[in-house]
One Martini backbone bead per residue (centre of mass of N, CA, C, O) as a GRO file, in nm:
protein
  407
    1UNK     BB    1 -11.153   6.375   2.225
    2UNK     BB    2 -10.932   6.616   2.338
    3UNK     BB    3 -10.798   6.834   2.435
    4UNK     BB    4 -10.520   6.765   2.614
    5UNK     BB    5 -10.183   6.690   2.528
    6UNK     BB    6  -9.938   6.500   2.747
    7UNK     BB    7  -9.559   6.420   2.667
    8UNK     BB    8  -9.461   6.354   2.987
    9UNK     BB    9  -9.415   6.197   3.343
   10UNK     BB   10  -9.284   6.402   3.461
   11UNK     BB   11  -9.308   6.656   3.689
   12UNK     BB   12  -9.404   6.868   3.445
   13UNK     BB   13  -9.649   6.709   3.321
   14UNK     BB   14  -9.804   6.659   3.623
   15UNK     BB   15  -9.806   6.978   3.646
   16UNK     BB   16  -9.955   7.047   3.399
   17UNK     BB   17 -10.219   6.897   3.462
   18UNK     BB   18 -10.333   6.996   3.712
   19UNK     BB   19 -10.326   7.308   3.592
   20UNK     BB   20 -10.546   7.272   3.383
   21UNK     BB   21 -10.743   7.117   3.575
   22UNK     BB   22 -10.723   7.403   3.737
   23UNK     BB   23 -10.875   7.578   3.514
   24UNK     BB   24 -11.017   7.373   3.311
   25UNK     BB   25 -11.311   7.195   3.404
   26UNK     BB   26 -11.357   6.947   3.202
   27UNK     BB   27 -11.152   6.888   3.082
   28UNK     BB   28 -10.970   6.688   2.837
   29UNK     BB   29 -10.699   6.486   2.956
   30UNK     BB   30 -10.392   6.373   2.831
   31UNK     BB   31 -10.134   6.173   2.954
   32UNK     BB   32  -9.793   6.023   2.828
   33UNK     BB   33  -9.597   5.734   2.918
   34UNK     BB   34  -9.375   5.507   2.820
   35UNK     BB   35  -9.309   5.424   3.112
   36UNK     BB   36  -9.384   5.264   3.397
   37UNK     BB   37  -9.294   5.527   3.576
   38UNK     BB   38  -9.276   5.797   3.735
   39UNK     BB   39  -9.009   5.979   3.693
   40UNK     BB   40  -8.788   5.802   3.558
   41UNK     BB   41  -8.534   6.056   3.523
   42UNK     BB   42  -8.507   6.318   3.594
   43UNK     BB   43  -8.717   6.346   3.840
   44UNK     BB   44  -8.560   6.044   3.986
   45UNK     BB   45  -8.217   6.174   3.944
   46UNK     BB   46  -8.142   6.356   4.146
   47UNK     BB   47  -8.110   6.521   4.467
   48UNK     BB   48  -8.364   6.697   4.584
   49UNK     BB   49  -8.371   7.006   4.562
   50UNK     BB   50  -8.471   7.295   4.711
   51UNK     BB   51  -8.459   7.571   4.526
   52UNK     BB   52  -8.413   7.936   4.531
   53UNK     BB   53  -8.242   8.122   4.308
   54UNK     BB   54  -7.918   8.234   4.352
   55UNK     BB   55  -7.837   8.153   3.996
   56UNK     BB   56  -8.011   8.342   3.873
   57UNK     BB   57  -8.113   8.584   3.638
   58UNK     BB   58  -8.255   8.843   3.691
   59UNK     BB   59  -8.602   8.799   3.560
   60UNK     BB   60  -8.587   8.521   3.460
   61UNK     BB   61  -8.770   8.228   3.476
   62UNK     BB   62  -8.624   8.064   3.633
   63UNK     BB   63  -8.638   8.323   3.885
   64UNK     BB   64  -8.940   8.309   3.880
   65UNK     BB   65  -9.024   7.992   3.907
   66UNK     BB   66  -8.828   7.895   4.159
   67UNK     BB   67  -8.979   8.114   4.383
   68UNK     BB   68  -9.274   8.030   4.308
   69UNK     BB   69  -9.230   7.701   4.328
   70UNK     BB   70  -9.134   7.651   4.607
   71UNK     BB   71  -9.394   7.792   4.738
   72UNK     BB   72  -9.574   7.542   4.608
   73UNK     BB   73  -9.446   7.323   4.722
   74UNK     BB   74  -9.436   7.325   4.983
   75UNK     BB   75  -9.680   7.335   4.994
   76UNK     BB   76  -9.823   7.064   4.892
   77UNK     BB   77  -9.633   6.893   5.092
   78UNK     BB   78  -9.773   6.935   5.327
   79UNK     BB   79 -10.089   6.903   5.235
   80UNK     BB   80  -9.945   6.550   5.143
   81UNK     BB   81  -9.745   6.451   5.330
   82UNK     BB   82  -9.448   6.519   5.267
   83UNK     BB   83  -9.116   6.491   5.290
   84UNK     BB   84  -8.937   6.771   5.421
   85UNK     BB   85  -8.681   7.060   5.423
   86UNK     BB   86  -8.547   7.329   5.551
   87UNK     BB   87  -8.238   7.394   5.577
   88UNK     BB   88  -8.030   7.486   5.367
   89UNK     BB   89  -7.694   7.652   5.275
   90UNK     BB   90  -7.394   7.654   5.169
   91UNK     BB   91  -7.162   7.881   5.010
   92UNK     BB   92  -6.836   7.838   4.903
   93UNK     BB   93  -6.482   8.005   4.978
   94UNK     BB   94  -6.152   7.890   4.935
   95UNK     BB   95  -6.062   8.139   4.823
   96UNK     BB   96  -5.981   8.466   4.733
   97UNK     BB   97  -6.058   8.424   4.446
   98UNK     BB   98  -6.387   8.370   4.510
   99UNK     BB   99  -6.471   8.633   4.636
  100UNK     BB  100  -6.639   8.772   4.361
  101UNK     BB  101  -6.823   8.570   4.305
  102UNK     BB  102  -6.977   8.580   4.552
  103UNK     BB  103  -7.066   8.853   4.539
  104UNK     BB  104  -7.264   8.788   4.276
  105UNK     BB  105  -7.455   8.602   4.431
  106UNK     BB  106  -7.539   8.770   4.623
  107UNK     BB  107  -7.638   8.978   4.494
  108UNK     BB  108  -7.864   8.822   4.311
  109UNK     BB  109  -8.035   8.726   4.573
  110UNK     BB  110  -8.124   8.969   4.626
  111UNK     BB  111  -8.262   9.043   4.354
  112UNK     BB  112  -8.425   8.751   4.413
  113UNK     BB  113  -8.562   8.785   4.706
  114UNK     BB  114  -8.341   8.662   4.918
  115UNK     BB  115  -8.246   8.555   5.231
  116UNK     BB  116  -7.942   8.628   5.227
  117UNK     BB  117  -7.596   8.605   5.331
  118UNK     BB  118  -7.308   8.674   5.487
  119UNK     BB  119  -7.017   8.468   5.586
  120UNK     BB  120  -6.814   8.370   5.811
  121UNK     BB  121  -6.590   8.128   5.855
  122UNK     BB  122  -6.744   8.090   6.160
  123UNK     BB  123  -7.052   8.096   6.059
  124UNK     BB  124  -7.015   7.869   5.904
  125UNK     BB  125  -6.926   7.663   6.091
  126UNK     BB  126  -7.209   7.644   6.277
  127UNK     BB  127  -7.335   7.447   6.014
  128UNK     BB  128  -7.028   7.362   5.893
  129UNK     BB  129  -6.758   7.252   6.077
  130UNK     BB  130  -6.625   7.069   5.818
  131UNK     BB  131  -6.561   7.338   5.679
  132UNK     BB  132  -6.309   7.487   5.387
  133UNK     BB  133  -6.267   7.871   5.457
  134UNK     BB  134  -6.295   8.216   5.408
  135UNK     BB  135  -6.639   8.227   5.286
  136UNK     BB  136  -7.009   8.326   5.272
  137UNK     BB  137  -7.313   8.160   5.222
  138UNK     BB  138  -7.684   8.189   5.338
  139UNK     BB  139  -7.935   7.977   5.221
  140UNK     BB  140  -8.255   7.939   5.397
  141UNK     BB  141  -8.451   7.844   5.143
  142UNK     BB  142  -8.341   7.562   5.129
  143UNK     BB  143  -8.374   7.225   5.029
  144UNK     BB  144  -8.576   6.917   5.062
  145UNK     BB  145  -8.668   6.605   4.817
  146UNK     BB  146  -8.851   6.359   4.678
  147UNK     BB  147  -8.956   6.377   4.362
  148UNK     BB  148  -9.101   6.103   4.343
  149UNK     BB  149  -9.314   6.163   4.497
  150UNK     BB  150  -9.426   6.399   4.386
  151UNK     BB  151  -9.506   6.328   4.154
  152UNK     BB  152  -9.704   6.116   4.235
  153UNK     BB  153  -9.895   6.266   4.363
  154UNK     BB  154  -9.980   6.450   4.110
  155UNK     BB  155 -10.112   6.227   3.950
  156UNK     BB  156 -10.338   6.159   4.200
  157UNK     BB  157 -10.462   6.452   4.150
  158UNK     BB  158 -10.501   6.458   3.866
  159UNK     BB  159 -10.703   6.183   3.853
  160UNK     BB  160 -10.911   6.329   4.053
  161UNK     BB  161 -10.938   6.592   3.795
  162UNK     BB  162 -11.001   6.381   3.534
  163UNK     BB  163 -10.769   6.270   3.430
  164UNK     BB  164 -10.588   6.095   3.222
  165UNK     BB  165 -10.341   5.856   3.260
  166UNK     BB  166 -10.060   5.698   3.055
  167UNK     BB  167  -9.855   5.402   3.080
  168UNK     BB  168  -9.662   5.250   2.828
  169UNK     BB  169  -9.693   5.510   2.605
  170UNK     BB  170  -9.592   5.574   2.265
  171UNK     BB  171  -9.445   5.800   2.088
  172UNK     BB  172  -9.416   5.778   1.699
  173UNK     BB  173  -9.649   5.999   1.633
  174UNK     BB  174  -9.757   6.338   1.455
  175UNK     BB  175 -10.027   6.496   1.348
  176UNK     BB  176 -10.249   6.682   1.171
  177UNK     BB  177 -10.525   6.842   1.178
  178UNK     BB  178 -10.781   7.076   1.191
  179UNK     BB  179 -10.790   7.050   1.535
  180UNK     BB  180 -10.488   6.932   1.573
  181UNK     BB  181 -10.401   6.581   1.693
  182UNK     BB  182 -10.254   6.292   1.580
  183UNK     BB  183 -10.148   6.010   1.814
  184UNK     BB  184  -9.928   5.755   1.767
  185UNK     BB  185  -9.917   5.466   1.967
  186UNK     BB  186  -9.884   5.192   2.115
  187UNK     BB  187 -10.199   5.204   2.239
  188UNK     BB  188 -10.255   5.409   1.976
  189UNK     BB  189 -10.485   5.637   1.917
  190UNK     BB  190 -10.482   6.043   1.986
  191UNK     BB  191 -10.703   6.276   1.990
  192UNK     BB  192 -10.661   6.666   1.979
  193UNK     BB  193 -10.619   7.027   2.032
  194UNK     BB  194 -10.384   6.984   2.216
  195UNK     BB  195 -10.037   7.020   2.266
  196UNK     BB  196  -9.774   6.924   2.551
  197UNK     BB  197  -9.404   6.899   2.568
  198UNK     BB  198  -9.258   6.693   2.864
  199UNK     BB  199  -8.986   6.510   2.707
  200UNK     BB  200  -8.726   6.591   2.759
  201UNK     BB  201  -8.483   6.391   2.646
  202UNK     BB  202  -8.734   6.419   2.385
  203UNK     BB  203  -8.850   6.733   2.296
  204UNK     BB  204  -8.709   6.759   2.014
  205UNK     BB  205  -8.849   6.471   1.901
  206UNK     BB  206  -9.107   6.609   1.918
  207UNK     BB  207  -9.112   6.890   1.799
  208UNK     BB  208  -9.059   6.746   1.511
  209UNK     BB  209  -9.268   6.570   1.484
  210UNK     BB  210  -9.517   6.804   1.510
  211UNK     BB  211  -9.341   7.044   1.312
  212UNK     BB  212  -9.092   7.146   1.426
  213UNK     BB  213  -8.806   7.384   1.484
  214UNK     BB  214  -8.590   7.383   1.714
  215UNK     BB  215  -8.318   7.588   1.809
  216UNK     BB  216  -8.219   7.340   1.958
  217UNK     BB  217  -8.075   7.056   2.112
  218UNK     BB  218  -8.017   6.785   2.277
  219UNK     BB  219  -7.802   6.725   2.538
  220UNK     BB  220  -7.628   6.461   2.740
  221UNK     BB  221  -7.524   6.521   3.091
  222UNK     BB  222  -7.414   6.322   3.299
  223UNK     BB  223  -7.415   6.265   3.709
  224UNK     BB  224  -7.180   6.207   3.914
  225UNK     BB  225  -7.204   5.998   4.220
  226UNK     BB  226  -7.118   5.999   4.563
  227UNK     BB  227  -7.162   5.809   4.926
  228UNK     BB  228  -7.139   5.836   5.187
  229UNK     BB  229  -7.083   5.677   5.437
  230UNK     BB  230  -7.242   5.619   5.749
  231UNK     BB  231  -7.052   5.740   5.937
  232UNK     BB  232  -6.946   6.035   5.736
  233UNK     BB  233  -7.268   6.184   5.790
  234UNK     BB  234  -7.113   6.407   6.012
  235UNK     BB  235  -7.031   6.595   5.827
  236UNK     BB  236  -7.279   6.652   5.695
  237UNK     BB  237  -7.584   6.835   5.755
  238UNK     BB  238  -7.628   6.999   5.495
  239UNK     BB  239  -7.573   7.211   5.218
  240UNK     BB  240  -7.220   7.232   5.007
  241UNK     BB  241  -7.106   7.469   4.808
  242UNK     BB  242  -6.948   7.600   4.550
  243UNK     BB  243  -6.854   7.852   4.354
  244UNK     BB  244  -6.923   7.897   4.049
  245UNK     BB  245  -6.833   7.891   3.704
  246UNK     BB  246  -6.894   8.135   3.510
  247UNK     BB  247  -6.783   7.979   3.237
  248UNK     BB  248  -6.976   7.728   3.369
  249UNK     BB  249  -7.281   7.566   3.362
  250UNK     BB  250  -7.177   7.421   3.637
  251UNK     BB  251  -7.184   7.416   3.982
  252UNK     BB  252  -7.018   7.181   4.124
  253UNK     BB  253  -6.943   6.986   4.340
  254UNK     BB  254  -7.123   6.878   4.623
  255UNK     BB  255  -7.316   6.862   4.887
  256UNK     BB  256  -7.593   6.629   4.990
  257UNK     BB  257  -7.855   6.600   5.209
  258UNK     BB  258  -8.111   6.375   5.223
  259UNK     BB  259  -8.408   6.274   5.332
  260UNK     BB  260  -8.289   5.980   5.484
  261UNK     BB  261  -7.998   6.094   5.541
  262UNK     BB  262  -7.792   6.053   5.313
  263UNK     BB  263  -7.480   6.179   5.142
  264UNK     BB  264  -7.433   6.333   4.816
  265UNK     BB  265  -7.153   6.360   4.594
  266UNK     BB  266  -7.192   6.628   4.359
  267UNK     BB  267  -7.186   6.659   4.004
  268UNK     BB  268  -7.067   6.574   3.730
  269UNK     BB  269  -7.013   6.669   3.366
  270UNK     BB  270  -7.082   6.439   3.095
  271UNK     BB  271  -7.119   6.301   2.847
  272UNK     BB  272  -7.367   6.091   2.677
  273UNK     BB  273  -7.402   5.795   2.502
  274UNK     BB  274  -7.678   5.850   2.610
  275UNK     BB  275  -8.009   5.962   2.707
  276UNK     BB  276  -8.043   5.671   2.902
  277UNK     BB  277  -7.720   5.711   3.057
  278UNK     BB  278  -7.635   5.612   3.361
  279UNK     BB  279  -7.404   5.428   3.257
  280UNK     BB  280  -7.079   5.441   3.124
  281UNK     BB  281  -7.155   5.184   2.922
  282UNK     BB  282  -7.354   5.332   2.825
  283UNK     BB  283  -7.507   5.303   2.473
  284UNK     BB  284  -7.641   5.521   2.149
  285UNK     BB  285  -7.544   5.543   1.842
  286UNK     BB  286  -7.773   5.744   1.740
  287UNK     BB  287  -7.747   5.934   2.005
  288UNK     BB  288  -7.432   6.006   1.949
  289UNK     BB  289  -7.451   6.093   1.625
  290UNK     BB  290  -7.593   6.344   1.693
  291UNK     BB  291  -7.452   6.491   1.841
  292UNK     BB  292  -7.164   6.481   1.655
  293UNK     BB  293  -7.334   6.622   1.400
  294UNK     BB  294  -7.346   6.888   1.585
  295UNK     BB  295  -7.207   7.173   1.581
  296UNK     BB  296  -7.248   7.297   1.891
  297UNK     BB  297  -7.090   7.105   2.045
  298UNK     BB  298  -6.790   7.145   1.911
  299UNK     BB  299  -6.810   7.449   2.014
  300UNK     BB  300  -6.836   7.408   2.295
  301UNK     BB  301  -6.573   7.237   2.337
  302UNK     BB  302  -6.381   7.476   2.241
  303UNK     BB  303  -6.474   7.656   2.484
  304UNK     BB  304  -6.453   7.403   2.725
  305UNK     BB  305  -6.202   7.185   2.728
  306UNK     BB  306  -6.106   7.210   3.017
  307UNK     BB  307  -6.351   7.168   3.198
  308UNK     BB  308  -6.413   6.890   3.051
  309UNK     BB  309  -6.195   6.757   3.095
  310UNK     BB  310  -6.224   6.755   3.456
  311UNK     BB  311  -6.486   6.592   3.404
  312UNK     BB  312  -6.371   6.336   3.297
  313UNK     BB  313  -6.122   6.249   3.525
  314UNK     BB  314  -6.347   6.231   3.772
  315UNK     BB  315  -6.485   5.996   3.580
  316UNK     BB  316  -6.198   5.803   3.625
  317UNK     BB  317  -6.133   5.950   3.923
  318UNK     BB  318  -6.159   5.911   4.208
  319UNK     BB  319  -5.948   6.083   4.325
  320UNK     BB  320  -6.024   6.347   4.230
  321UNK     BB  321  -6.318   6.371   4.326
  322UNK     BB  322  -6.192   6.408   4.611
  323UNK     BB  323  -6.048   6.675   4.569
  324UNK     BB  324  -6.307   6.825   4.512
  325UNK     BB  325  -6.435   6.752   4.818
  326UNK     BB  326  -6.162   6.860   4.989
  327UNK     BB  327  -6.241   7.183   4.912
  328UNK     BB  328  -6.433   7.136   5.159
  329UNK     BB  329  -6.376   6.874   5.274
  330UNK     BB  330  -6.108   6.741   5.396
  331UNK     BB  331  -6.172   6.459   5.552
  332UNK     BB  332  -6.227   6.317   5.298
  333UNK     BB  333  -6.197   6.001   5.196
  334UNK     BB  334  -6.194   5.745   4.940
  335UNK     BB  335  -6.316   5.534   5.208
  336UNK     BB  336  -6.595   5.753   5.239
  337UNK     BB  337  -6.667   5.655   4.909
  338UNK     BB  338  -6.931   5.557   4.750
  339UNK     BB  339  -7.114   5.476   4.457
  340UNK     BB  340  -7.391   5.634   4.274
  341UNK     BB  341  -7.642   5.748   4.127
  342UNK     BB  342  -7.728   5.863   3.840
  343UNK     BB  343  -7.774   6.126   3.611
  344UNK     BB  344  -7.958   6.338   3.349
  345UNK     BB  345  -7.927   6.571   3.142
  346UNK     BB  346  -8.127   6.801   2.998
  347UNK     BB  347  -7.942   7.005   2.736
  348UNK     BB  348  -7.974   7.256   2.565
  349UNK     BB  349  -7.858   7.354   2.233
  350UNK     BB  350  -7.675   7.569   2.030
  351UNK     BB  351  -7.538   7.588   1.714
  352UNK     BB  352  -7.326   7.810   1.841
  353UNK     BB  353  -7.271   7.648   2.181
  354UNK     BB  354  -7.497   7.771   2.359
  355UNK     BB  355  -7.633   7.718   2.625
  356UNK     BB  356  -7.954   7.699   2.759
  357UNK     BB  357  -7.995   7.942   3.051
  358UNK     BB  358  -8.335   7.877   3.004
  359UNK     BB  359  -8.636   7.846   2.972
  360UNK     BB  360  -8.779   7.655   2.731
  361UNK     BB  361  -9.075   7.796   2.473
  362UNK     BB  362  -9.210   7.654   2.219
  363UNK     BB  363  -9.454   7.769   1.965
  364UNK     BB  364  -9.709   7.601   1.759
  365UNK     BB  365  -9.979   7.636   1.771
  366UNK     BB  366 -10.137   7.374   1.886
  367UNK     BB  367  -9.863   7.428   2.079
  368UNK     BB  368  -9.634   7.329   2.360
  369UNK     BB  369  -9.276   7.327   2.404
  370UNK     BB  370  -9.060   7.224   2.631
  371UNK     BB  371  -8.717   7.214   2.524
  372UNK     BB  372  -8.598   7.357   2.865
  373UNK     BB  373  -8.583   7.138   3.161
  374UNK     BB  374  -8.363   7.205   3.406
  375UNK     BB  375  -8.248   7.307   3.657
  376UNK     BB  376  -8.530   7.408   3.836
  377UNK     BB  377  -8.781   7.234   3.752
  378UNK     BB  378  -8.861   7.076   4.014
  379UNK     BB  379  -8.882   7.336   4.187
  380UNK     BB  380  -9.103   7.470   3.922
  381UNK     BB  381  -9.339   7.258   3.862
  382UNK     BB  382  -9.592   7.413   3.931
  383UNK     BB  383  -9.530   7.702   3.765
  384UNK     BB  384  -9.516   7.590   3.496
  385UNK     BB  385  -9.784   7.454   3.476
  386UNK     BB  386  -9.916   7.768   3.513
  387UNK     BB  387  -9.799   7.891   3.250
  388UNK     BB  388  -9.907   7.684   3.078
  389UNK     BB  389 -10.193   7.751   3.124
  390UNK     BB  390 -10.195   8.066   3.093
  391UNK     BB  391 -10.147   8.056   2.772
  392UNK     BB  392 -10.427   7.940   2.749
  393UNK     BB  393 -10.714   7.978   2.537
  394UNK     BB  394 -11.054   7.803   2.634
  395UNK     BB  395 -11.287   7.633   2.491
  396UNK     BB  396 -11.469   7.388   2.411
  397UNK     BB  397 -11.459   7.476   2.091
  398UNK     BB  398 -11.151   7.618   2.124
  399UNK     BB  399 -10.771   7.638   2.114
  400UNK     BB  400 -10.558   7.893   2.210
  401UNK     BB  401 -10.263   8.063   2.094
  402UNK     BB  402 -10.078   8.295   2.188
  403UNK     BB  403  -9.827   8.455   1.929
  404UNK     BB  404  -9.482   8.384   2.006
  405UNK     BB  405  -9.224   8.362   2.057
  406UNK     BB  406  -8.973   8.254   2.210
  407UNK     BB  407  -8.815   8.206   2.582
   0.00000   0.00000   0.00000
């Protein structure tokens, strides 16, 4: 019998073991990975930034828990001598017309408690010498890391905290008992008093495993990246963003200066036909089954089609891609850049359309799904980690979770 069983060994599942393990001590804990590596999907293949908070809703979850991450990830980091930098980054208006949008960006920055500034297109320059704009915000705040090594780290740290971690073992069903959950998986059953469900790209079909029924459903989002070459990495020095569409939930192509020092640019924003559909090619019947069968995606299809075409484009037209990062680096051609690894957006969506927009926790009995964790999570996952421990109220004989609605 465990205290606690938890479902999905990326970055966020880690980070939940670590904080139950102290918050907890003594607790017996269990967690549970598919693949053979830790962080193998959304936290193994992102881009490494680590985020400040400049683009979420004042008050909202993503930005008080991304504020909050930061600032124990950078802790962290340091503790156990992770390679890392703040280095900050530039959002940048390439025309007067994007100059409102930065104005709002500016205001939410201020609302989130960042030292952003407002700076002029002489002291982009400054920056970012090789980038064209009319004016810009500089978020001092943000940062790069390889989250796979985070992750790797949390492990370690949960595995000495007296964690169980098991790669390797498929979870294909989820009973209910009298104390809590029967976990049937490839490597055996394992009984539990509480199960926390950080299954990311799977997160909504271990939630219905469960006999829960989350309102939003899992649509897989593909980014593709392309990497300058090595000569043309003296472009960008940190990163370089451009003001998002706000009618568009994605940020759209940036520069990422990486933890090694190469350059990524991207990413574009396309559905993956498989939910672990890293390339083109990729496909998975059922998953895309799913997907075509949710009236959601095609409400969503009919919102966004016009943006959803220009990200089709992207990911068929080299040329393309490239006139989207020449809005921010002029100099950038076509031979400056090679393809590169691709991640997988886990983004729910509601039944009419529209993309949840906040982290989501669906709390079902002795159980608590995290629905939505797409970025800013792994640089929240510190502190998910602690909101999820702080829900759960624990004694030897007995687990519960006060009951609120979904948030």
């Amino acid at each position: 019998m465990y205290d606690f069983s938890i479902v999905g060994g990326g970055i966020v599942g880690l980070a939940t073991a670590l904080a139950l393990g102290r918050r907890f001590p003594g607790a017996r804990i269990l967690l549970l990975e598919k693949e053979s590596t830790w962080a193998a999907h959304q936290s193994g293949h992102n881009s490494g930034v680590i985020h400040a908070g400049i683009y979420y809703t004042p008050g909202s979850d993503k930005a008080r828990l991304c504020r909050e991450g930061s600032r124990l990830l950078v802790q962290f980091c340091r503790e156990h001598h992770i390679a890392h930098t703040l280095c900050g980054k530039v959002i940048v208006a390439t025309s007067v017309l994007e100059l409102p949008g930065l104005e709002r960006l500016f205001r939410r920055g201020v609302a989130n408690g960042l030292a952003v500034r407002q700076v002029t297109r002489e002291e982009v320059s400054e920056h970012e010498p090789h980038v064209q704009c009319v004016a810009g915000l500089y978020v001092p705040e943000t940062g790069i890391v390889d989250y796979a090594q985070v992750a790797v780290a949390y492990a370690r740290v949960a595995a000495a905290q007296g964690a169980e971690l098991r790669l390797s073992t498929t979870v294909m069903g989820i009973k209910p008992d009298g104390t809590g959950h029967i976990l049937e998986t490839s490597a055996g059953s394992f009984q539990s008093r509480f199960l926390i469900n950080c299954a990311g790209l799977h997160s909504d079909r271990i939630a219905r495993l469960a006999g829960s029924r989350p309102e939003a459903q899992i649509v897989p989002f593909r980014g593709e990246y392309y990497e300058l070459v090595p000569e043309k990495r003296h472009l960008v020095r940190t990163l370089i963003y451009p003001v998002p569409n706000p009618e568009f939930p994605f940020l759209g192509v940036h520069f990422t200066r990486m933890i090694d020092g190469s350059v990524h640019a991207g990413p574009n924003a396309v559905l993956s036909f498989k939910r672990e559909g890293y390339r083109k090619s990729d496909l998975d019947l059922i998953d895309l089954a799913e997907v075509l069968a949710y009236p959601g995606f095609w409400k969503l299809g009919v919102r966004h089609w016009q943006e959803g075409a220009k990200e089709i484009w992207r990911s068929v037209s080299k040329a393309a891609f490239v006139r989207s990062l020449q809005r921010l680096v002029p100099e950038v051609s076509a031979d400056d850049v090679v393809p590169a690894g691709a991640g997988v957006r886990a983004q729910a969506l509601r039944r009419d359309g529209r993309l949840v927009d906040d982290f989501l926790f669906v709390e079902a009995g002795n159980a608590l799904h995290v629905c939505n964790a797409p970025s800013p999570a792994a640089t929240s996952s510190l502190a998910i980690g602690q909101a999820i421990a702080q829900r759960v109220d624990f004694t030897p004989a007995q687990i519960s979770i006060p009951q609120r609605k979904s948030v």
